[in-house]
C-alpha angles and dihedrals in degrees: 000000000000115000122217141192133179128217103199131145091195122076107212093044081059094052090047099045081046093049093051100041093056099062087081106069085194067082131080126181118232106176140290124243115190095207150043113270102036088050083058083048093048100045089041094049091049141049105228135177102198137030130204112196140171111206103221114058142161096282105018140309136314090238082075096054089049089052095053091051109086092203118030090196088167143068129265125210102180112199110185137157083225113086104179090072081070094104100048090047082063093042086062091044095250112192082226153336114231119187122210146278080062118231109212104210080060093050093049087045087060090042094045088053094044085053093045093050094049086062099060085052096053083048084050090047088052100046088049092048085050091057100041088050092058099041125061086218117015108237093191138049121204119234123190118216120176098276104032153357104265117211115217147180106241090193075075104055103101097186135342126220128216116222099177105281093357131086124208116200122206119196132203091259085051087253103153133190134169128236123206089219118085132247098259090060088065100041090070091046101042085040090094082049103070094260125151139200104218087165142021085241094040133057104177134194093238084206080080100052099103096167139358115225126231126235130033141358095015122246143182131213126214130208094268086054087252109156124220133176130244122211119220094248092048085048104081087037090054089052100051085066090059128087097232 
């Protein structure tokens, strides 16, 4: 079941973008806020999959509710009578921008896609599982790109990037290929296999540190010579995993 909330300051628009989500019963409503604080309390209190939001609301924007959330694991559809909010909705990797007055047929076309791409990830979920369960310790993770699951070695990423709820994967022959899921969502599973987030943008194979630069701000450098940033809280945790 796919969990939804709706961030919406007028009544009535609630009640349409309800009415229409619920006729797909894939959906399931879990409640509505009309400002800013109480939108952070209701993303932080539930696990959803989808998020409905207008941008201009009673205290503020919901811009200012995404950028309080540290991992935006869920879809936004933004549906706003403002369009010139339209690039930095891209910029976030909305699932869409919807204008209103909303058309439905429009609003079931996004929905239909959200619902459409979620599939492909439980099918993603189940291949890897596949894999796990006939392996002691799986060798391999499974990436989707937009015409296959791609099989690959995770011993050859070399770091992963976060781009808001996207994930970009480099490997060690500079292959690169970007996730749907976000960073965070790694970092859980990569954890067993000596990564390390130095930074909220950056998880690296520590296998491919091969020095940490002095100054600041500090740095590391992996064995291509590519240069990443720590952070100072990383920082300590980056230097419990050194001989020194």
């Amino acid at each position: 079941m796919n969990r939804y909330i709706i961030i919406e300051d007028d009544v009535n628009t609630v009640q349409v973008i309800k009415g229409i989500a619920d006729k797909f019963p894939e959906l399931e409503f879990v409640g509505s806020s009309n400002n800013v604080q109480d939108s952070i309390k209701l993303i932080n209190e539930n696990e959803i999959h989808l998020c409905f939001a207008d941008v201009q609301l009673l205290d503020g924007t919901s811009f200012d509710i995404f950028s309080k959330i540290p991992n935006i694991n869920f879809q936004i559809i933004f549906i706003t009578a403002h369009e010139s909010y339209a690039i930095k909705a891209i910029k976030m990797s909305a699932l869409d921008y919807i204008l209103k007055p909303i058309n439905e047929n429009e609003l079931i076309e996004t929905i239909e896609n959200f619902l459409h791409k979620n599939e492909h990830k439980s099918s993603q979920i189940r291949l890897q599982n596949y894999i796990n369960s006939h392996q002691t310790k799986p060798e391999h993770i499974i990436i989707a790109s937009k015409e296959e699951y791609e099989i690959l070695p995770i011993k050859d990423i070399e770091y992963l990037e976060s781009d808001g709820c996207y994930t970009k994967f480099i490997f060690i022959n500079q292959y690169t290929i970007v996730s749907s899921k976000p960073i965070g969502f790694y970092e859980e599973i990569l954890e067993e296999y000596n990564f390390i987030r130095i930074h909220q943008q950056y998880l690296v194979n520590f296998n491919q540190i091969k020095s940490i630069l002095k100054g600041q701000p500090l740095a590391i450098k992996l064995k291509s010579e590519t240069i990443l940033p720590v952070t100072r809280y990383n920082k300590s945790q980056l230097m419990k995993l050194f001989v020194h």
